[in-house]
GUNU-389298 format. One record per atom (N, C-alpha, C, O): residue number from 0; residue in one letter; atom name; y, z, x. Coordinates in steps of 0.02 Angstrom, whole numbers. Atoms other than C-alpha are relative to their C-alpha. Layout:
+-----+------+------+--------+--------+--------+
! pos ! code ! site !      y !      z !      x !
+-----+------+------+--------+--------+--------+
! NUM !    A !   CA !      Y !      Z !      X !
...
+-----+------+------+--------+--------+--------+
***
This chain:
+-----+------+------+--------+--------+--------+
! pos ! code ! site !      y !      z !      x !
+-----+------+------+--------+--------+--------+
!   0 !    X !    N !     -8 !    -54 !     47 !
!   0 !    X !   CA !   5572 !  -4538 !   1562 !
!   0 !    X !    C !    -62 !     44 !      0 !
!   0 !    X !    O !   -118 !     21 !     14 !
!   1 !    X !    N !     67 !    -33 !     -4 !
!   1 !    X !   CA !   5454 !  -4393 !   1548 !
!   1 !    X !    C !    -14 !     -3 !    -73 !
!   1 !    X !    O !      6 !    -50 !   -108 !
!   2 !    X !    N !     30 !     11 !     60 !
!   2 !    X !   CA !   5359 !  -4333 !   1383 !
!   2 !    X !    C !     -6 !     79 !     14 !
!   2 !    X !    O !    -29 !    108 !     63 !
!   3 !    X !    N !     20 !    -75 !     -4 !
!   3 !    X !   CA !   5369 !  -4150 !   1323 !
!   3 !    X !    C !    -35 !     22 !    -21 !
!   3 !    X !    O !    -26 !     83 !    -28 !
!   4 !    X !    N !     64 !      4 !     32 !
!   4 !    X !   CA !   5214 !  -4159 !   1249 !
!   4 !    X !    C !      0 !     34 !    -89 !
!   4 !    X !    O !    -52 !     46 !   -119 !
!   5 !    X !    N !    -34 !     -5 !     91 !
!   5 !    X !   CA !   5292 !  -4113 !   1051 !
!   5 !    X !    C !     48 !     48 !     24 !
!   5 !    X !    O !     82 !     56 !    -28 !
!   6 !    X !    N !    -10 !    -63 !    -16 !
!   6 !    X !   CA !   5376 !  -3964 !   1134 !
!   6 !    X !    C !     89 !    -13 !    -30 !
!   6 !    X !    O !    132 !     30 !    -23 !
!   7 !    X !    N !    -64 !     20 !     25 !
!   7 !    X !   CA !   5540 !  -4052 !   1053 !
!   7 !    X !    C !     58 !     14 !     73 !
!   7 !    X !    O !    111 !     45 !     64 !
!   8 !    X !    N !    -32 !     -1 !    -77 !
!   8 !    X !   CA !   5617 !  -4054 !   1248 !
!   8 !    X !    C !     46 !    -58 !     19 !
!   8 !    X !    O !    105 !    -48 !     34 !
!   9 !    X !    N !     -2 !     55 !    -51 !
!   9 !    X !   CA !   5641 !  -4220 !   1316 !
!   9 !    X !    C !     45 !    -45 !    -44 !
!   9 !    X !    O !     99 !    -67 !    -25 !
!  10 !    X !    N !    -47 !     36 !     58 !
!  10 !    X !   CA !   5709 !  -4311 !   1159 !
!  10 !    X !    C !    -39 !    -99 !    -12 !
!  10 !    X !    O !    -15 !   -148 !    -39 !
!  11 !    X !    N !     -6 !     84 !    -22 !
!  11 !    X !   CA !   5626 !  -4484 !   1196 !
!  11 !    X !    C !    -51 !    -20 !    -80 !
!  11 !    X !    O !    -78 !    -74 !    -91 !
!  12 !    X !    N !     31 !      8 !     61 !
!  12 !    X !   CA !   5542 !  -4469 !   1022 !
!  12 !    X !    C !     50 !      0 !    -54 !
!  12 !    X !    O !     26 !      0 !   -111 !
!  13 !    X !    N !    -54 !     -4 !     57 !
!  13 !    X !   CA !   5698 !  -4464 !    916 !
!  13 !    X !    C !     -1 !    -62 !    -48 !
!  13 !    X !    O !    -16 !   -108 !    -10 !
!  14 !    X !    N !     21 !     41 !     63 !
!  14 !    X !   CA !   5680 !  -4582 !    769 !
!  14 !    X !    C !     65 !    -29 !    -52 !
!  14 !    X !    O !    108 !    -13 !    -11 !
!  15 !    X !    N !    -47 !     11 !     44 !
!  15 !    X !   CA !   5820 !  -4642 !    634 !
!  15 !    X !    C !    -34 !    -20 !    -69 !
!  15 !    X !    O !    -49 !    -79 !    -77 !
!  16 !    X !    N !      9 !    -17 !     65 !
!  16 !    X !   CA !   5767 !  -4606 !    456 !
!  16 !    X !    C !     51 !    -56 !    -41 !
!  16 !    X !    O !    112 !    -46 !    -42 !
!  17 !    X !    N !    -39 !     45 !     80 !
!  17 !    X !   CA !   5829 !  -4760 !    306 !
!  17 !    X !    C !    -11 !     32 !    -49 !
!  17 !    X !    O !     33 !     33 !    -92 !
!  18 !    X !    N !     13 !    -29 !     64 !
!  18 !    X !   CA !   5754 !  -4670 !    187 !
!  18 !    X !    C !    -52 !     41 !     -6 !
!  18 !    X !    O !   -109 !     27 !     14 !
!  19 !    X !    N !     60 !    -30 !     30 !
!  19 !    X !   CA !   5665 !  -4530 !    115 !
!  19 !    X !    C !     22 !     85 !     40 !
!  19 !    X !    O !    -11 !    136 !     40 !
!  20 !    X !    N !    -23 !    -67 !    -39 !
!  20 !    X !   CA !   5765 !  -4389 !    220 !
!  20 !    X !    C !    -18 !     73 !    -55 !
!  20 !    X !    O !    -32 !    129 !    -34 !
!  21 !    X !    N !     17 !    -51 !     46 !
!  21 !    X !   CA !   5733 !  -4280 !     59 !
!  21 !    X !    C !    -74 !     32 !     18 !
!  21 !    X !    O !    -93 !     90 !     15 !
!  22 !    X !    N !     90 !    -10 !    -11 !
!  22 !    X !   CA !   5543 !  -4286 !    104 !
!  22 !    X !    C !     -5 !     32 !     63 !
!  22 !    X !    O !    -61 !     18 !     84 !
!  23 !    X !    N !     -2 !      1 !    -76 !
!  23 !    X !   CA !   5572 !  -4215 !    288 !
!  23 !    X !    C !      4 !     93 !     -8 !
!  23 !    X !    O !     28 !    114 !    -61 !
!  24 !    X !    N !    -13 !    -48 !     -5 !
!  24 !    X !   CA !   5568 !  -4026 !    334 !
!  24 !    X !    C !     75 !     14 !     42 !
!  24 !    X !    O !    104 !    -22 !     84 !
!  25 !    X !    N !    -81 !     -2 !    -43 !
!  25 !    X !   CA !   5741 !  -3950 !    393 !
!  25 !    X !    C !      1 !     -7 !     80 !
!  25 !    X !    O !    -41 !     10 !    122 !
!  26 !    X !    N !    -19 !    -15 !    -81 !
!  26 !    X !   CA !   5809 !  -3967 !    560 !
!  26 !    X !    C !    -20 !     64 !     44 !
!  26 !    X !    O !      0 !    120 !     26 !
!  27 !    X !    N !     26 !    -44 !    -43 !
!  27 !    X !   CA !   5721 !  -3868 !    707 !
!  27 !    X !    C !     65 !     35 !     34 !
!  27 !    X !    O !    105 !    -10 !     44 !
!  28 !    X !    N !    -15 !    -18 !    -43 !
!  28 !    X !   CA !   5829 !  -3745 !    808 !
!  28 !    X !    C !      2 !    -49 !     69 !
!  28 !    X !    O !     55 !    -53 !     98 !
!  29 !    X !    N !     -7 !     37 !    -53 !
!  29 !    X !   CA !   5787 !  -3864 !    953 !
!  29 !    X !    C !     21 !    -91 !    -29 !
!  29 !    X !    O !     38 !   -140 !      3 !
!  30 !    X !    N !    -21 !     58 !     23 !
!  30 !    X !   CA !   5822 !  -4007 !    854 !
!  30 !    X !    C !     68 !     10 !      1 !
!  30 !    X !    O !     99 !    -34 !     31 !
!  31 !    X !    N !    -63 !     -2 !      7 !
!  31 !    X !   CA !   5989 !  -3949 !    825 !
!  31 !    X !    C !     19 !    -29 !     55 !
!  31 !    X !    O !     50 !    -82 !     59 !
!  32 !    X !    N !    -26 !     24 !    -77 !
!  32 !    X !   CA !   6010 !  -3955 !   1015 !
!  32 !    X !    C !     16 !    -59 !      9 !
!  32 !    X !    O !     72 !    -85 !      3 !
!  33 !    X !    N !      8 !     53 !    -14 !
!  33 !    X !   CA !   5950 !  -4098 !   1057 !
!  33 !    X !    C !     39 !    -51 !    -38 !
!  33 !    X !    O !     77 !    -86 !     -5 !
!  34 !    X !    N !    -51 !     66 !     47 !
!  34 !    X !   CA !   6037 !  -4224 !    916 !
!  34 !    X !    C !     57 !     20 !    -18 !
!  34 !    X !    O !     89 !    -22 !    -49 !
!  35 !    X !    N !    -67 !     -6 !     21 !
!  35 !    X !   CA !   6199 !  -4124 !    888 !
!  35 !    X !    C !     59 !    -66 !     31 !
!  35 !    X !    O !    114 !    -44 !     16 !
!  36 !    X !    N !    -33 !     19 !     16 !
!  36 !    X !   CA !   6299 !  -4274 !    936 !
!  36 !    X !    C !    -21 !    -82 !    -27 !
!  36 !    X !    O !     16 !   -131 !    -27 !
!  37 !    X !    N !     20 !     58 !     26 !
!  37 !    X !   CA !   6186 !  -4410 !    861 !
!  37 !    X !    C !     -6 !     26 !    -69 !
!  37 !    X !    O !    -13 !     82 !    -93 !
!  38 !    X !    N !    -16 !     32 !     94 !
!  38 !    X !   CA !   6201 !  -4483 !    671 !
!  38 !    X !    C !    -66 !     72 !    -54 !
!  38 !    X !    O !   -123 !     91 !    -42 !
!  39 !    X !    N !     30 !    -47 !     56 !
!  39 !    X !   CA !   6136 !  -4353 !    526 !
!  39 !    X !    C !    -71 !     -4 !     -5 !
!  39 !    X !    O !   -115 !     39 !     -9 !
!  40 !    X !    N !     70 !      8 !     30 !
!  40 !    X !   CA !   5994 !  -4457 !    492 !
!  40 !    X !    C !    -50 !    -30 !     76 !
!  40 !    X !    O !    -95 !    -72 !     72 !
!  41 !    X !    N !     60 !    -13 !    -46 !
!  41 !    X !   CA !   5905 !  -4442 !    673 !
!  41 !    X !    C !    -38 !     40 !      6 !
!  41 !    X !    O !    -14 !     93 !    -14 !
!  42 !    X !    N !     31 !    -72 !      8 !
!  42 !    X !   CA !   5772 !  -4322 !    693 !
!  42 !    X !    C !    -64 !    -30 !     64 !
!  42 !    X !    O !    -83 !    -87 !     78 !
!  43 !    X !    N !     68 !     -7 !    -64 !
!  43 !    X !   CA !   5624 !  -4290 !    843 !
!  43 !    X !    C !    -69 !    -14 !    -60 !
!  43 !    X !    O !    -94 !     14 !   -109 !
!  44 !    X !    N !     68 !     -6 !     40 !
!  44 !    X !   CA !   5481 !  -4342 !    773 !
!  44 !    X !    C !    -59 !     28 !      5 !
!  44 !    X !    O !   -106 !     27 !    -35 !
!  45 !    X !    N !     43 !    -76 !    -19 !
!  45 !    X !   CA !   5384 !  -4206 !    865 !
!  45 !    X !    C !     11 !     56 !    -20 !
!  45 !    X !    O !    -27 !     99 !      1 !
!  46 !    X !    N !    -25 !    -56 !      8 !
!  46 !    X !   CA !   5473 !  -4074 !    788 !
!  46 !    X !    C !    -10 !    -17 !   -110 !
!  46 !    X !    O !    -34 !     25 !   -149 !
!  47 !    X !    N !      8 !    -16 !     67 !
!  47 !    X !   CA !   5480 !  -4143 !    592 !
!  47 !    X !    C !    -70 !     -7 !    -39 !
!  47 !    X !    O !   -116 !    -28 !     -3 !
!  48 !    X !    N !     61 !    -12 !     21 !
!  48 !    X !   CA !   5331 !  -4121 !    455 !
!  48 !    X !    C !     49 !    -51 !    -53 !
!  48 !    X !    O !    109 !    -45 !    -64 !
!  49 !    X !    N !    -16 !     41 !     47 !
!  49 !    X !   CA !   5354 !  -4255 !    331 !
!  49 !    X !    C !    -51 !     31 !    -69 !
!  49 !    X !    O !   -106 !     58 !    -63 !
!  50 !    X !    N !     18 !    -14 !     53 !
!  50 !    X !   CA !   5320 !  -4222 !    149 !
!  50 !    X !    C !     -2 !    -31 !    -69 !
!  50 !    X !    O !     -5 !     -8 !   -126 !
!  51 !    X !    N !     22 !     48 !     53 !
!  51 !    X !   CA !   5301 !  -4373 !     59 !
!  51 !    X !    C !     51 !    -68 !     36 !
!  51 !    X !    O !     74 !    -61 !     93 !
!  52 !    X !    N !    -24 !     45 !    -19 !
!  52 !    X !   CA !   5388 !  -4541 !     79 !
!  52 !    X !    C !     46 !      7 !     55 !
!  52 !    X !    O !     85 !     53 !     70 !
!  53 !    X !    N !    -65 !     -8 !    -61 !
!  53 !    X !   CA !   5482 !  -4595 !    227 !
!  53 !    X !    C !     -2 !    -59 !     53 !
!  53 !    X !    O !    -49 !    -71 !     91 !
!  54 !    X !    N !    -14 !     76 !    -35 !
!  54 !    X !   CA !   5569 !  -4771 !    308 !
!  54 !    X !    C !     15 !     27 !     55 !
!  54 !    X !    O !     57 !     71 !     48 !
!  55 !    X !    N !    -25 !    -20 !    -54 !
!  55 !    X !   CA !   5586 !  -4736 !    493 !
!  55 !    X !    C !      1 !    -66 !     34 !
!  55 !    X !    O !    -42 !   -110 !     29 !
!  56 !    X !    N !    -16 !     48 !    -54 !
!  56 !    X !   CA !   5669 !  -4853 !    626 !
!  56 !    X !    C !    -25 !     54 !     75 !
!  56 !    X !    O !      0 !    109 !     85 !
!  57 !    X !    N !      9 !    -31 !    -57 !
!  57 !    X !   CA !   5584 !  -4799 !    799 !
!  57 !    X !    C !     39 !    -26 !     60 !
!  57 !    X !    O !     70 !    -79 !     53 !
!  58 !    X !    N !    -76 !      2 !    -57 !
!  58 !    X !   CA !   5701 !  -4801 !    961 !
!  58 !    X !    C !     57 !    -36 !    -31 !
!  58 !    X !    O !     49 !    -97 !    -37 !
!  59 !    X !    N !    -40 !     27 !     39 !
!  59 !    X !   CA !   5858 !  -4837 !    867 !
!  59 !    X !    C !     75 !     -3 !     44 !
!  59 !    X !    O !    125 !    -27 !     18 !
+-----+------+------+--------+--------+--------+
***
């Protein structure tokens, strides 16, 4: 796999959120891309800004 260095590209940083999705900034334009057919609560974790609490499962 490569590494798009945050550039939200490659996807191999995608994450699955338990809790705290309230705390998360909205979905990127390239986020959309990339996870439109994975679960609500995935997100790139190069692309979001967290803003207070937050349970993440990494490679899910």
């Amino acid at each position: 796999m490569m590494n798009c260095g945050g550039a939200g590209q490659c996807g191999t940083c995608i994450v699955e959120i338990t809790e705290g999705m309230e705390n998360l900034s909205p979905l990127t334009d390239v986020e959309s891309k990339i996870l439109k057919k994975k679960p609500d609560n995935y997100r790139l974790a190069c692309q979001t800004l967290v803003n207070g609490s937050v349970s993440v499962v990494t490679k899910p």
